[in-house]
matplotlib code that plots the C-alpha trace (Angstrom):
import matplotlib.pyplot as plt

x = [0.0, 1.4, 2.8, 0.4, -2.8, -1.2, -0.7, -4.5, -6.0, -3.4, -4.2, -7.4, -7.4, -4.8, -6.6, -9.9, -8.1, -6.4, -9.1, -10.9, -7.5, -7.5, -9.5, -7.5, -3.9, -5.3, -6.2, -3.0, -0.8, -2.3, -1.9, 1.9, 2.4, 1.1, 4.6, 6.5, 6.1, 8.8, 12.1, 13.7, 10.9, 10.3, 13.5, 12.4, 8.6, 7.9, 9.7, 8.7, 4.8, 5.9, 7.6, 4.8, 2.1, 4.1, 4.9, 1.1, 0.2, 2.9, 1.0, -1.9, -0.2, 1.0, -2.3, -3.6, -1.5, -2.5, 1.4, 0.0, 2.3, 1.1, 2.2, 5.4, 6.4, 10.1, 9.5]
y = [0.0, 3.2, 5.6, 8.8, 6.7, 5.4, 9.4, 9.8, 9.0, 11.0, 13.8, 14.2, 13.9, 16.8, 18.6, 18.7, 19.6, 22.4, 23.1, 23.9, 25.7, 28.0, 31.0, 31.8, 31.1, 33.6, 35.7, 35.7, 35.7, 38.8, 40.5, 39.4, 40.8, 43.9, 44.4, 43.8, 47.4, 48.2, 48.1, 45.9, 43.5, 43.8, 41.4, 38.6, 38.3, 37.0, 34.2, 33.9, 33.6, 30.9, 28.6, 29.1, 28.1, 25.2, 23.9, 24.4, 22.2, 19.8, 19.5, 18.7, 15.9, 14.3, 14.3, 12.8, 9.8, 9.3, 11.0, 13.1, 15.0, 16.5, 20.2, 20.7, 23.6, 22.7, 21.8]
z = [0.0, -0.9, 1.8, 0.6, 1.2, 4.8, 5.6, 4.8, 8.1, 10.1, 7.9, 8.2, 11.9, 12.4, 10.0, 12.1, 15.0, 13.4, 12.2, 15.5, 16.1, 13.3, 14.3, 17.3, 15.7, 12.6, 15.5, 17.5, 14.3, 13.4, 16.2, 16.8, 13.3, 13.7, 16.1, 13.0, 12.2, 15.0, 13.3, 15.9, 16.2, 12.4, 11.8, 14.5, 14.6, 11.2, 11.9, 15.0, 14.1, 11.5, 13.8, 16.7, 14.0, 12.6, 16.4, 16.9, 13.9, 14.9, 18.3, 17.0, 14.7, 17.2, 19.5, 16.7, 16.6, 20.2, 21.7, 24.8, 27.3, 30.1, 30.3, 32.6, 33.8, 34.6, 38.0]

ax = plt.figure().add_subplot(projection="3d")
ax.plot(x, y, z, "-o")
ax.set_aspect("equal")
plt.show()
């Protein structure tokens, strides 16, 4: 069976759960790149929004496959 229609199932389950997740990252990503317009900040946040919203859909990849951590704060 090819690997693309193994990866189907796993898509579509991160997909609905980004899904439910999109509104408020579109939200929050706007608003963090509205401090782009600072010329210090204009060199970092880009960047910064893209790696926050890839981590995010990483996250919910991976609570898809059924991987949960609880949240630790370093303690």
């Amino acid at each position: 069976m090819p690997i693309f229609i193994q990866a189907l199932p796993l898509s579509l389950k991160t997909f609905w759960r980004y899904l439910i997740l999109l509104p408020f990252l579109g939200i929050a990503a706007l608003f963090l790149s509205l401090f782009s317009i600072i010329p210090i900040l204009g060199w970092f946040v880009p960047g910064m929004v893209a790696v926050w919203l890839s981590v995010m859909g990483l996250r919910s990849a991976l609570l898809a496959r059924g991987h949960v951590a609880p949240l630790d704060g370093g303690v």
